[in-house]
DSSP file (Angstrom, degrees, kcal/mol; ACC not computed):
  #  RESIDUE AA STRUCTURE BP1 BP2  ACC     N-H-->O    O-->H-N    N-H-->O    O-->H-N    TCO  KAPPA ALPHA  PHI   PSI    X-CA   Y-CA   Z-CA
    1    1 A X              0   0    0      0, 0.0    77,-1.1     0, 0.0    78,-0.9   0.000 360.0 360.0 360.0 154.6    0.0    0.0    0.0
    2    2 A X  E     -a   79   0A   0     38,-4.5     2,-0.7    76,-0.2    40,-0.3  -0.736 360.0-145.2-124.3 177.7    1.2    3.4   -0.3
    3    3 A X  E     -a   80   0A   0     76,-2.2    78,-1.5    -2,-0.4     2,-0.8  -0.765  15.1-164.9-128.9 101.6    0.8    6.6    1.6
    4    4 A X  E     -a   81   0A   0     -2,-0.7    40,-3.6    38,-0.2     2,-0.6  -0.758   9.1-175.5-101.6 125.6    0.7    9.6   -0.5
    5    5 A X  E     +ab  82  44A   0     76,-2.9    78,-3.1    -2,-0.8     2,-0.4  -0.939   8.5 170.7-117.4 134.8    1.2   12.4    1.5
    6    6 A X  E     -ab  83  45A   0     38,-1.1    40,-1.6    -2,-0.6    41,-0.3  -0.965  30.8 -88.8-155.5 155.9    0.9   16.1    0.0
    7    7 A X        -     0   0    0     76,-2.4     2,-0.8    -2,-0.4    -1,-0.1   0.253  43.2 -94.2 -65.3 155.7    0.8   19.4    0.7
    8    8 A X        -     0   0    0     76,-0.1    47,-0.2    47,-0.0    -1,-0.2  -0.674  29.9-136.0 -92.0 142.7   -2.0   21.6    1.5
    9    9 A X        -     0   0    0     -2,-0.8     9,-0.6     7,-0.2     2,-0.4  -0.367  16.1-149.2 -79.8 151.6   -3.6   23.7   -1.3
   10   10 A X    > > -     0   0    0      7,-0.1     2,-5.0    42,-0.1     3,-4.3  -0.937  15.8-140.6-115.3  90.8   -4.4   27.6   -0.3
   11   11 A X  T 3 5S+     0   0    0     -2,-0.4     6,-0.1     1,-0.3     5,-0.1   0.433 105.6  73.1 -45.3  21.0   -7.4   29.1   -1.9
   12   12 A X  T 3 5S+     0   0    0     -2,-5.0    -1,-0.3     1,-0.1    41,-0.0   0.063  95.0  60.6-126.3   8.7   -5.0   32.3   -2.1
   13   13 A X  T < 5S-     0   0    0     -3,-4.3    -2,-0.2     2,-0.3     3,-0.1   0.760 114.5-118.7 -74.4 -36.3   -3.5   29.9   -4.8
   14   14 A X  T   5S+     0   0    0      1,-0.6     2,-0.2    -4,-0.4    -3,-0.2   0.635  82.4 118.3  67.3  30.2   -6.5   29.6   -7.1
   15   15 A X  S   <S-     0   0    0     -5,-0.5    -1,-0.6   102,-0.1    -2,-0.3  -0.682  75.3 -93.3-119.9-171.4   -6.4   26.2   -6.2
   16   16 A X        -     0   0    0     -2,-0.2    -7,-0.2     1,-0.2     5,-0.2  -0.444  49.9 -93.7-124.3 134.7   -9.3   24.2   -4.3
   17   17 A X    >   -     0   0    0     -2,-0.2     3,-0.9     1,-0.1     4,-0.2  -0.471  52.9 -88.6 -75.3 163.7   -9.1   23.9   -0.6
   18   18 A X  T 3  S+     0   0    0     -9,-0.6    -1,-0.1     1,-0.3    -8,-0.1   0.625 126.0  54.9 -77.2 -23.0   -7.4   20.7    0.6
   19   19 A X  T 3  S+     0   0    0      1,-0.2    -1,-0.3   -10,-0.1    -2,-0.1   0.146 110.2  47.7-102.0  42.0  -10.7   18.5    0.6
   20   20 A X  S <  S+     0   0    0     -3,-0.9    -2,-0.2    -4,-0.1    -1,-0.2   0.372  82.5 116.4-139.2 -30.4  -11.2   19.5   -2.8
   21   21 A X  S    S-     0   0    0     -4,-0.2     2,-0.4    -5,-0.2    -4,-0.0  -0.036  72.7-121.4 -22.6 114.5   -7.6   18.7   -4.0
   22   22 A X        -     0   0    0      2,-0.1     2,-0.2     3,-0.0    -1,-0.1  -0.734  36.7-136.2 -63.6 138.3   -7.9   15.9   -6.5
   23   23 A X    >   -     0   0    0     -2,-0.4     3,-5.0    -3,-0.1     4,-0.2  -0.768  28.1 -93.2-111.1-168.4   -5.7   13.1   -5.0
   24   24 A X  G >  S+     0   0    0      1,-0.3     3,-0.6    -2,-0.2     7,-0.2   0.565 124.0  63.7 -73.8  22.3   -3.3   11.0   -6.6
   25   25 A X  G 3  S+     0   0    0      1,-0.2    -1,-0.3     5,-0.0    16,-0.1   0.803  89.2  60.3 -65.0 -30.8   -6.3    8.7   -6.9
   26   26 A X  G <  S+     0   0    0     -3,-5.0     2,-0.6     1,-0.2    -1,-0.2   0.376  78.7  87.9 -65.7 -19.7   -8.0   10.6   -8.8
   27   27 A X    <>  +     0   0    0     -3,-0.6     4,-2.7     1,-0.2     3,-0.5  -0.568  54.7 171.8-128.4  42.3   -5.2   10.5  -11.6
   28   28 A X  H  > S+     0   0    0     -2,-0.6     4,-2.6     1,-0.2     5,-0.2   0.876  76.4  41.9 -48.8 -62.1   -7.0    7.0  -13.2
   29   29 A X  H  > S+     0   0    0      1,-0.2     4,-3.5     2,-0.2    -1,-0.2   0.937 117.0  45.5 -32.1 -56.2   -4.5    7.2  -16.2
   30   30 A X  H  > S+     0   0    0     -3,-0.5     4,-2.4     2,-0.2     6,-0.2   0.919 112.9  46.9 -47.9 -67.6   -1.7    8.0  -14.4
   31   31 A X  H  X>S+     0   0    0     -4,-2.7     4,-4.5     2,-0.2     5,-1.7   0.830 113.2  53.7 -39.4 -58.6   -2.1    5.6  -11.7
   32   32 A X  H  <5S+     0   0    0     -4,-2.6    -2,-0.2    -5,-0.3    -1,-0.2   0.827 108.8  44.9 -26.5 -66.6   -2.8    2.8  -14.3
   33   33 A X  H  <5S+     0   0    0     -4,-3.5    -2,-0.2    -5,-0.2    -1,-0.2   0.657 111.8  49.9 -86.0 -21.3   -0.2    3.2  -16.1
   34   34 A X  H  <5S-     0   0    0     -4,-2.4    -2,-0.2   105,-0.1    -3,-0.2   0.824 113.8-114.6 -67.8 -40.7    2.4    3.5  -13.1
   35   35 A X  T  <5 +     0   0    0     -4,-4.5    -3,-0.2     1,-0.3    -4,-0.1   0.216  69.4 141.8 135.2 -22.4    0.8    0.4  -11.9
   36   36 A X      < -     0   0    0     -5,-1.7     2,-0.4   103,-0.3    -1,-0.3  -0.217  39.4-150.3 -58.7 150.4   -0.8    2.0   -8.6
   37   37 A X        -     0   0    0      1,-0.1     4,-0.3     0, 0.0    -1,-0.0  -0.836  23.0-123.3-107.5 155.6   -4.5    0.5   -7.9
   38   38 A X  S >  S+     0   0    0     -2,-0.4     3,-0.9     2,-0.2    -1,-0.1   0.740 117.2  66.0 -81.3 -23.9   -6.8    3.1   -6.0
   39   39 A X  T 3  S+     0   0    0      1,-0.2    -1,-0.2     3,-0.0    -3,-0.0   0.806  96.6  54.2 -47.7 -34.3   -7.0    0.1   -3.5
   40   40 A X  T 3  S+     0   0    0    -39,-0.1   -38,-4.5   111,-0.0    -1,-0.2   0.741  96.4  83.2 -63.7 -23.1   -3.2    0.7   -2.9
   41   41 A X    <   +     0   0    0     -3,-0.9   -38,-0.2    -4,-0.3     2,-0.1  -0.439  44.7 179.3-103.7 173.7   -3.5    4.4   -1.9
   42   42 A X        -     0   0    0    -40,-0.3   -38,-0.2     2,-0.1     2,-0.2  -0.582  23.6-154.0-147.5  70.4   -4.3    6.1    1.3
   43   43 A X        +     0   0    0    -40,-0.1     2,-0.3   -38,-0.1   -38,-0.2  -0.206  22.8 160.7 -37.0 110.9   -4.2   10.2    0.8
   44   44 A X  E     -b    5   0A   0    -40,-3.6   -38,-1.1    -2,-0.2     2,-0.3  -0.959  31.3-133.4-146.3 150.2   -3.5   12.5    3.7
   45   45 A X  E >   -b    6   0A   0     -2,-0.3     3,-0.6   -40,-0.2   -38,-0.2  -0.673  27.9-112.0-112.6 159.6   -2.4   16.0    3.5
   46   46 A X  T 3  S+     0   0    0    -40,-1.6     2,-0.3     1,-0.3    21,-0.1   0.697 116.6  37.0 -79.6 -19.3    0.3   17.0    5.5
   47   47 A X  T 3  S-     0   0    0    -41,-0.3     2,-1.0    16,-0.1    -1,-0.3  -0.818  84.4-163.5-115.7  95.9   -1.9   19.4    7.7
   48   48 A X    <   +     0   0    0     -3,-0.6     2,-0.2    -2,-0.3    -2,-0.1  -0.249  61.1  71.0 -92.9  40.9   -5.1   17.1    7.7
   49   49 A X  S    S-     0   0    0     -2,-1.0    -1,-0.1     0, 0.0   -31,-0.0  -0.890  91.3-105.4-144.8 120.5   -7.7   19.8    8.9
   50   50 A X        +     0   0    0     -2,-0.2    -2,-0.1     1,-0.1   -42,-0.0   0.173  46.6 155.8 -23.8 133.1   -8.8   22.5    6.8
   51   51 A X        -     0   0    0      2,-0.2    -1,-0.1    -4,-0.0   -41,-0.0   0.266  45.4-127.2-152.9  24.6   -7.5   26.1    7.6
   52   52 A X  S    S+     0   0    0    -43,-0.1     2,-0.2     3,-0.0   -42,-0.1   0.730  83.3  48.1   8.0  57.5   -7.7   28.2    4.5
   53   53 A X  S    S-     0   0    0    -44,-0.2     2,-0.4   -41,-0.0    -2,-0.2  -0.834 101.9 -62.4-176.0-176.5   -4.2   29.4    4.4
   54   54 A X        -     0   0    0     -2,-0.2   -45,-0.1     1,-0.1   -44,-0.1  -0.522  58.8-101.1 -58.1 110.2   -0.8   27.8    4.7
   55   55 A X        -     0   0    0     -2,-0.4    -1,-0.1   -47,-0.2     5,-0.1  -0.157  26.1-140.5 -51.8 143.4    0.2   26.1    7.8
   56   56 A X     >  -     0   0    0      1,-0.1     4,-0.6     4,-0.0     5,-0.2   0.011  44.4 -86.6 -93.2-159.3    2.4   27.8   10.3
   57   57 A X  H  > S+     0   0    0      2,-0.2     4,-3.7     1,-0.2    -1,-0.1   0.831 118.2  55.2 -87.5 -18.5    4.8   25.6   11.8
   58   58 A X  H  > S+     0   0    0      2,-0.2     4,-1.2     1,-0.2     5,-0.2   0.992 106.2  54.0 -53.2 -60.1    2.9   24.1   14.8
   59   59 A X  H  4 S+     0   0    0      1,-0.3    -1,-0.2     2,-0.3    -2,-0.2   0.457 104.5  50.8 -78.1  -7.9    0.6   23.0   12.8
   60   60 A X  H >X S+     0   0    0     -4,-0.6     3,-2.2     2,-0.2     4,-1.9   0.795 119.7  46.3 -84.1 -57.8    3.3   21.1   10.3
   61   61 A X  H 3X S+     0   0    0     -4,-3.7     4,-3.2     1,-0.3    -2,-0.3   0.866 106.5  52.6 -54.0 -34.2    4.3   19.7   13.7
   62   62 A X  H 3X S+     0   0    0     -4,-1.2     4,-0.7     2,-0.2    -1,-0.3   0.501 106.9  48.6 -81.2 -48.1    1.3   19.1   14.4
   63   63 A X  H X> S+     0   0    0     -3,-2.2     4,-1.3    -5,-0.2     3,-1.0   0.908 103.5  67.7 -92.4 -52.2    0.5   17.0   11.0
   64   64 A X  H 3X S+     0   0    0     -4,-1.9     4,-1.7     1,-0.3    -2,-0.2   0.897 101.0  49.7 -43.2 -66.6    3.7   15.1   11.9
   65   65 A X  H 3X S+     0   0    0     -4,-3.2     4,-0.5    -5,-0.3    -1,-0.3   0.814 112.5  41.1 -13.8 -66.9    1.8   13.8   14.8
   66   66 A X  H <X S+     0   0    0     -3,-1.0     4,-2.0    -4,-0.7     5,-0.3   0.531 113.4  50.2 -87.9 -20.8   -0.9   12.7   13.4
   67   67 A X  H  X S+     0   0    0     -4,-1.3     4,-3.7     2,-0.2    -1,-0.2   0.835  96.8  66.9 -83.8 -23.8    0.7   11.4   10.7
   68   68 A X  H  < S+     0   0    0     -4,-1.7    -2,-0.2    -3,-0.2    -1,-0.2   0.919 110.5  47.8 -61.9 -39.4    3.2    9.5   13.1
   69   69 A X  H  < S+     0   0    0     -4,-0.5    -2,-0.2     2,-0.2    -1,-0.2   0.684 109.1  45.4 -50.3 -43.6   -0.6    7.5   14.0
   70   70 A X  H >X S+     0   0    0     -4,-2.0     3,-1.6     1,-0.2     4,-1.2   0.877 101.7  62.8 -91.0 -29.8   -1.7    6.9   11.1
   71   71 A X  T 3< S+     0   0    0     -4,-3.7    -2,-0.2    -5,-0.3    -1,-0.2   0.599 112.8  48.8 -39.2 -16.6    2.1    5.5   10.0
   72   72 A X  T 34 S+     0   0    0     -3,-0.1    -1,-0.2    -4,-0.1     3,-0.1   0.076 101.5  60.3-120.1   8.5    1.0    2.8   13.0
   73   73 A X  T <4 S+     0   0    0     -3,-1.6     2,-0.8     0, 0.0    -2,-0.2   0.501 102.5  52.5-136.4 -54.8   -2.1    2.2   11.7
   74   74 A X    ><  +     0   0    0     -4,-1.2     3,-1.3     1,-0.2    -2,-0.1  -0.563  55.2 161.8-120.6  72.7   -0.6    0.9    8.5
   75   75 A X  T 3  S+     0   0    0     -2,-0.8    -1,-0.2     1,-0.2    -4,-0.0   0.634  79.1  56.1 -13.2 -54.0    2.1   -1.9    9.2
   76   76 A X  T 3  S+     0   0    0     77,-0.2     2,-0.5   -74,-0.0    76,-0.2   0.180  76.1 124.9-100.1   0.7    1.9   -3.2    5.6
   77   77 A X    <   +     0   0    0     -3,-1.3   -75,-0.1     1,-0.1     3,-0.1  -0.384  30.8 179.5 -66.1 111.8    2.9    0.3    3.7
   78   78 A X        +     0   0    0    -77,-1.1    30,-2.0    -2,-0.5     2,-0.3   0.675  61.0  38.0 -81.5 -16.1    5.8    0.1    1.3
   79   79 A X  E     -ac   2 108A   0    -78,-0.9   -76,-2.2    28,-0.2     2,-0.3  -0.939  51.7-159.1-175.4 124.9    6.0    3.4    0.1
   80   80 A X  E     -ac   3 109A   0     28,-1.6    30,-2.7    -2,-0.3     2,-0.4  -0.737  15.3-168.7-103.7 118.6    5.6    7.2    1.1
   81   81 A X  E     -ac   4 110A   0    -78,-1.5   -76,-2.9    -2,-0.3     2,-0.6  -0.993  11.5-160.2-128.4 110.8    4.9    9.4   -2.1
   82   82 A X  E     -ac   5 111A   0     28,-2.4    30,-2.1    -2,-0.4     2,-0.7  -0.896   3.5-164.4-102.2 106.1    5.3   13.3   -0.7
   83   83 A X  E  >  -ac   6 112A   0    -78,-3.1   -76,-2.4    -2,-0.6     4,-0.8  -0.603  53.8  -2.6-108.9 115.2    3.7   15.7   -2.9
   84   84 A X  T  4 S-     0   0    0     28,-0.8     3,-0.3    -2,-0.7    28,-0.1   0.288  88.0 -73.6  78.4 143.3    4.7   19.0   -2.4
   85   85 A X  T >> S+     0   0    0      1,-0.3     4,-1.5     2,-0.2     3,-1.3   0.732 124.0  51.3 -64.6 -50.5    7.2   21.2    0.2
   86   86 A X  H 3> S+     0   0    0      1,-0.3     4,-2.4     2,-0.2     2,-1.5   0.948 108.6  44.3 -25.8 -79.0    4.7   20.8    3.2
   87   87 A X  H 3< S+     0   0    0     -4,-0.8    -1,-0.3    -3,-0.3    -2,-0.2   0.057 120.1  44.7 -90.2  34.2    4.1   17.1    3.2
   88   88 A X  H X> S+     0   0    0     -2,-1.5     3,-4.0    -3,-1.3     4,-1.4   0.349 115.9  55.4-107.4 -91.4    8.6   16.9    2.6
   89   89 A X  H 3< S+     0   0    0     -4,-1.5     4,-0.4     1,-0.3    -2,-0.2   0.605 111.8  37.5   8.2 -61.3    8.3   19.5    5.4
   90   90 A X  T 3X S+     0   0    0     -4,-2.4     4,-3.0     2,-0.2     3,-0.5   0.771 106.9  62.6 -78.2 -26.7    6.4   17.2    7.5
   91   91 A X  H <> S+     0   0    0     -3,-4.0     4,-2.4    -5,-0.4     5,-0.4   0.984 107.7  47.0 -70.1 -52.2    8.1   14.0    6.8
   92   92 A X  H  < S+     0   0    0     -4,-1.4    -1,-0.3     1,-0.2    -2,-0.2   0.269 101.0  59.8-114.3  46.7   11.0   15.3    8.2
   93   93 A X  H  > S+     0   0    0     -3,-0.5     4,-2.2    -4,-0.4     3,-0.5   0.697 111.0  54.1 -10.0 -84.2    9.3   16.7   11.3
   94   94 A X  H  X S+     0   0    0     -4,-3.0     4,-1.1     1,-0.3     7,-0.3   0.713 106.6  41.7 -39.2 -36.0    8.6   13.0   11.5
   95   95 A X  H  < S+     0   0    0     -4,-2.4    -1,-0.3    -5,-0.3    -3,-0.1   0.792 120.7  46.2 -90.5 -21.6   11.8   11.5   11.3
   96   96 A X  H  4 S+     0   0    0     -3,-0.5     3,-0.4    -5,-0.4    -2,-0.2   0.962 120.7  31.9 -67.3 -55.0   13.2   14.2   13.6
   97   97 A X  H  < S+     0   0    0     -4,-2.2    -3,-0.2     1,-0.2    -2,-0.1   0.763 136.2  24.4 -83.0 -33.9   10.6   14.3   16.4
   98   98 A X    >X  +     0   0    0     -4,-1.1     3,-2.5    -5,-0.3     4,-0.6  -0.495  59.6 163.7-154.5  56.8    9.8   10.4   16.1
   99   99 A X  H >> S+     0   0    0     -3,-0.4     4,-3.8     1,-0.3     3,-2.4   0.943  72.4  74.4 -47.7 -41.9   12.4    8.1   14.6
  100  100 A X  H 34 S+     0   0    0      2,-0.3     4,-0.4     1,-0.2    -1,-0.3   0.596  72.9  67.1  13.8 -83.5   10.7    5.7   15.8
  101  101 A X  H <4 S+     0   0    0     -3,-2.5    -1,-0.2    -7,-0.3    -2,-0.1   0.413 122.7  17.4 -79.8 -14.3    7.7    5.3   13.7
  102  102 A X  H X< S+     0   0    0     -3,-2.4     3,-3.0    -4,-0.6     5,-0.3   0.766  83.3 107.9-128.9 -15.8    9.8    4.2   11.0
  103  103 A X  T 3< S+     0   0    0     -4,-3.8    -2,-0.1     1,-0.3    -3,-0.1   0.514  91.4  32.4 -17.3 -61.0   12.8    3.4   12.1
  104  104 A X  T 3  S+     0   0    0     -4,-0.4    -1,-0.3     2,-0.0     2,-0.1   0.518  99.0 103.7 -79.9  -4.3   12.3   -1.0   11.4
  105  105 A X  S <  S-     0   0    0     -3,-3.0    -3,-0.1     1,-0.1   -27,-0.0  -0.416  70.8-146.9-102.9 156.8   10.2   -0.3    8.6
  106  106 A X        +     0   0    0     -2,-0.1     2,-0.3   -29,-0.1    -1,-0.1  -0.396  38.0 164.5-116.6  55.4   11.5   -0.7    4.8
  107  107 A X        -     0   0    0     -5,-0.3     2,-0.4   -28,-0.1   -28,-0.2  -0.647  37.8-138.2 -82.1 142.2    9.3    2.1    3.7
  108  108 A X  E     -c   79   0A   0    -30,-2.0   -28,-1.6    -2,-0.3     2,-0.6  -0.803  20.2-155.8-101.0 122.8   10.5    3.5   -0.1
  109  109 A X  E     -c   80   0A   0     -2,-0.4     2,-0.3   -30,-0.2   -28,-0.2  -0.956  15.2-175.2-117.8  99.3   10.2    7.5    0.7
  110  110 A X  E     -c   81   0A   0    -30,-2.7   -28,-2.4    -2,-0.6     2,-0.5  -0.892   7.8-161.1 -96.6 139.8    9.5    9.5   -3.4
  111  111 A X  E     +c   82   0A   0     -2,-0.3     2,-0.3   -30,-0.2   -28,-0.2  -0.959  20.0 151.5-126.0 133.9    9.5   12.8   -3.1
  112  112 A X  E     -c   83   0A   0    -30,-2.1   -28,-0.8    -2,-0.5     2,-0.4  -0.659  50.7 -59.7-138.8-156.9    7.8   15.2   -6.1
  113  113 A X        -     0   0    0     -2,-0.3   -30,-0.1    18,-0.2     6,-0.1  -0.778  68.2 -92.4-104.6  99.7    6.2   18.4   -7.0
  114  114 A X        -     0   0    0     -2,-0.4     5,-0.1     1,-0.2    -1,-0.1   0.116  47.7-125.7 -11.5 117.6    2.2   19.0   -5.0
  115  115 A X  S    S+     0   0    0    -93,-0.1    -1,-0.2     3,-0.1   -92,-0.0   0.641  80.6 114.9 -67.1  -5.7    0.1   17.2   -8.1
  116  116 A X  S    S-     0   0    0      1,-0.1     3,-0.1     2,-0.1  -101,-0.1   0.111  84.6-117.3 -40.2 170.3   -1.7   20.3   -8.0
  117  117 A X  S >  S+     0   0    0      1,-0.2     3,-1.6     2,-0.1    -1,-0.1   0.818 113.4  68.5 -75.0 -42.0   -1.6   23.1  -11.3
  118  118 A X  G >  S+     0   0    0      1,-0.3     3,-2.3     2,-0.2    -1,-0.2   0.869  93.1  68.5 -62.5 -17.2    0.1   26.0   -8.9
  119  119 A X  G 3  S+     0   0    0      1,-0.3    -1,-0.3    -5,-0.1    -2,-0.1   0.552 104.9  38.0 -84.3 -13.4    3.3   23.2   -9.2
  120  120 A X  G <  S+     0   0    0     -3,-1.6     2,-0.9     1,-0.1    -1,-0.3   0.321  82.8 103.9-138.2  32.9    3.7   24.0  -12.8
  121  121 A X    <   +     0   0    0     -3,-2.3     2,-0.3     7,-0.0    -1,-0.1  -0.953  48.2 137.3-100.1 112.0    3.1   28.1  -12.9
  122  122 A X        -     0   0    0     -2,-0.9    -3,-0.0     2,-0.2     6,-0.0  -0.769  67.7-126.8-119.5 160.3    6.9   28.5  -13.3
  123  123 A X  S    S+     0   0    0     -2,-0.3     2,-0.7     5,-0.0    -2,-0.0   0.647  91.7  95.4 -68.3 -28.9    8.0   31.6  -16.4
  124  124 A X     >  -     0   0    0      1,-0.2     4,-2.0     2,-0.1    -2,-0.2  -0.537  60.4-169.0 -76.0 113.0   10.2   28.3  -17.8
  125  125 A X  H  > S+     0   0    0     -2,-0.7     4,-1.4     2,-0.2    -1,-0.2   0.904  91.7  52.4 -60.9 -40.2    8.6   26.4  -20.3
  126  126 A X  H  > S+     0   0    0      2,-0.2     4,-1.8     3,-0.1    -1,-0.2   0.790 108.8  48.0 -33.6 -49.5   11.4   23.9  -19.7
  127  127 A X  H  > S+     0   0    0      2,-0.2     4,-0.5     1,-0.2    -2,-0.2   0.816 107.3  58.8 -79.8 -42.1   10.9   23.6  -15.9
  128  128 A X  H >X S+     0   0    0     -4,-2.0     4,-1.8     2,-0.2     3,-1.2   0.926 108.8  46.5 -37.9 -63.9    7.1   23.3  -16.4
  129  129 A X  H 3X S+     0   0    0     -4,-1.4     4,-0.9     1,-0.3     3,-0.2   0.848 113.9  40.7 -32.8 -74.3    7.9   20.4  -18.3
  130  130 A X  H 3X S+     0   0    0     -4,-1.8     4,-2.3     1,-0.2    -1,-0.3   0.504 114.9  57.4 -61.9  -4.3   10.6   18.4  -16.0
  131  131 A X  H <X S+     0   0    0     -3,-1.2     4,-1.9    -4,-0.5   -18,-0.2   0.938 109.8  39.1 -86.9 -45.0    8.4   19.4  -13.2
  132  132 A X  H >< S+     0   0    0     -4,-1.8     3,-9.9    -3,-0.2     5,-0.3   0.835 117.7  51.9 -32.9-102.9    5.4   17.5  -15.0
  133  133 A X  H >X S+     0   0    0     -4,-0.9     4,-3.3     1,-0.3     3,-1.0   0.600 108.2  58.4  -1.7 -64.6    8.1   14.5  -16.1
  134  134 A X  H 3X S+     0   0    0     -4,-2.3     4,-2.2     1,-0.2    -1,-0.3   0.863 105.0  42.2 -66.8 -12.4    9.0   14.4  -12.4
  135  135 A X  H <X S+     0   0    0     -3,-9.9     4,-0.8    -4,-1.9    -1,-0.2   0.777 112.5  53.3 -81.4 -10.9    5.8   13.6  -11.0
  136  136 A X  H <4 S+     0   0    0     -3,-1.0    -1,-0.2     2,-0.2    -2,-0.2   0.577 112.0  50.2 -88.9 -20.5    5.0   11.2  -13.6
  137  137 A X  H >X S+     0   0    0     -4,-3.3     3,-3.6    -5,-0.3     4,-0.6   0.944 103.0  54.3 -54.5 -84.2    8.2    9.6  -12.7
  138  138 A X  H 3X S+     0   0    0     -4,-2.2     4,-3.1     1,-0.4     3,-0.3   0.676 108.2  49.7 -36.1 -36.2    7.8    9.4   -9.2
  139  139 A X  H 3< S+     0   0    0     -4,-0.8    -1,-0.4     1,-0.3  -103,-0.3   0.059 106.9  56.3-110.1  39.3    4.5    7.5   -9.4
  140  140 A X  H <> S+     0   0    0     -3,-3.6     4,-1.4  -106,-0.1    -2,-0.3   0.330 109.3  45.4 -96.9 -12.1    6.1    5.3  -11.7
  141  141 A X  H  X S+     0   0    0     -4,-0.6     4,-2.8    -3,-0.3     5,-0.3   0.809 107.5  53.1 -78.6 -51.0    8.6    4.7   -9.0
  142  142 A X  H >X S+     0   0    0     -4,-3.1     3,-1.8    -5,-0.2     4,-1.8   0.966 109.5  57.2 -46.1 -68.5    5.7    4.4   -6.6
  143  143 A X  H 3> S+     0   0    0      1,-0.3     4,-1.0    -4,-0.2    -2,-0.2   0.844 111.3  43.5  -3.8 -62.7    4.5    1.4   -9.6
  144  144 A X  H 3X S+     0   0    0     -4,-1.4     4,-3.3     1,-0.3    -1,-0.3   0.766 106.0  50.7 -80.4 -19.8    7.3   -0.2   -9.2
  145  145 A X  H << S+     0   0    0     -4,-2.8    -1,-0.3    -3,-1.8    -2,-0.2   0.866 115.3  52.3 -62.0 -45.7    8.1   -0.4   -5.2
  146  146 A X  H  < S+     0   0    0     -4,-1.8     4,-0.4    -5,-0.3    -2,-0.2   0.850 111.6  47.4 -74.5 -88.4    4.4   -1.7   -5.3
  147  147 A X  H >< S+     0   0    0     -4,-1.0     3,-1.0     1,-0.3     2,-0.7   0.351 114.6  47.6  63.0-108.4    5.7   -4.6   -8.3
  148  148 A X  T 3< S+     0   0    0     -4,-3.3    -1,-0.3     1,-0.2    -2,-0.1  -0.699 113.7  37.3 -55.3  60.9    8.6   -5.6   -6.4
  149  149 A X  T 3  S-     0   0    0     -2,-0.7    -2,-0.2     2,-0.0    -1,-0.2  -0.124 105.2-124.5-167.1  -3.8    7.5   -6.2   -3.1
  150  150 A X    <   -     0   0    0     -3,-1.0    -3,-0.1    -4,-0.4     2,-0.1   0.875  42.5-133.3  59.2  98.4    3.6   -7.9   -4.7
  151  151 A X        +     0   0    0     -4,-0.2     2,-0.3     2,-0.0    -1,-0.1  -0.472  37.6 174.1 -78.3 144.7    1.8   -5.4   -2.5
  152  152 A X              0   0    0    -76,-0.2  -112,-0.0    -2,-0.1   -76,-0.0  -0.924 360.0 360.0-163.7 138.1   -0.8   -6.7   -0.7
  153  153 A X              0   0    0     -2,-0.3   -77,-0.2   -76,-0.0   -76,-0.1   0.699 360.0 360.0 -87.3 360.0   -2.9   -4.7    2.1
């Protein structure tokens, strides 16, 4: 199973508050073609209650917590997909505050670009591009952790 954890969207983006956020479930090609089932995924954003704005840094800690819970909650997870600087942010919150919680585990940690739109307004037409490429990497990476290891919840 994987655990996509991703950042929260800011209606002071133009994007869609965080329980509005397509997640990477949502992403049926995408998913498909990396290999992911929507049975595999479990979404959580990295501050996982609604605040319409950015989270300060409590509140990252805060997600770290909670996230440390739900990491204990799910034994069988091979792979951590972090979408966006918040949910990296938080991850290593987690590993700081609570080594712990992963510490035995042989969790596969990808890290990309919030699957959101605001992740590809860069001026670069180039950098729009490799930012796309990397996220469509990264959940082929996700694909393949799930693959190799015959995932099974």
């Amino acid at each position: 199973p994987v655990a996509v954890l991703r950042s929260q969207a800011t209606p002071a983006t133009g994007t869609k508050p965080p329980e509005r956020v397509e997640p990477v479930h949502h992403f049926p090609g995408r998913n498909q073609e990396a290999g992911i089932a929507p049975s595999d995924v479990t979404p959580w954003n990295a501050c996982p209650w609604y605040i319409n704005r950015s989270p300060n840094a409590a509140e990252l800690q805060a997600g770290a917590e909670v996230l440390k819970q739900l990491l204990g909650l799910m034994p069988k997870a091979q792979v951590v997909l972090l979408q966006g600087n918040q949910a990296q942010d938080v991850w290593r919150r987690l590993l700081k505050t609570h080594p712990e919680a992963v510490r035995d585990r042989s969790l596969e940690v990808v890290s990309t670009y919030h699957p959101g739109r605001q992740a590809l307004f860069v001026r670069d037409p180039e950098e729009r591009v490799r930012r796309a490429q990397h996220r469509i990497d990264s959940y082929q990476k996700v694909g393949d952790v799930l693959r190799s290891t015959g995932a099974q919840l």
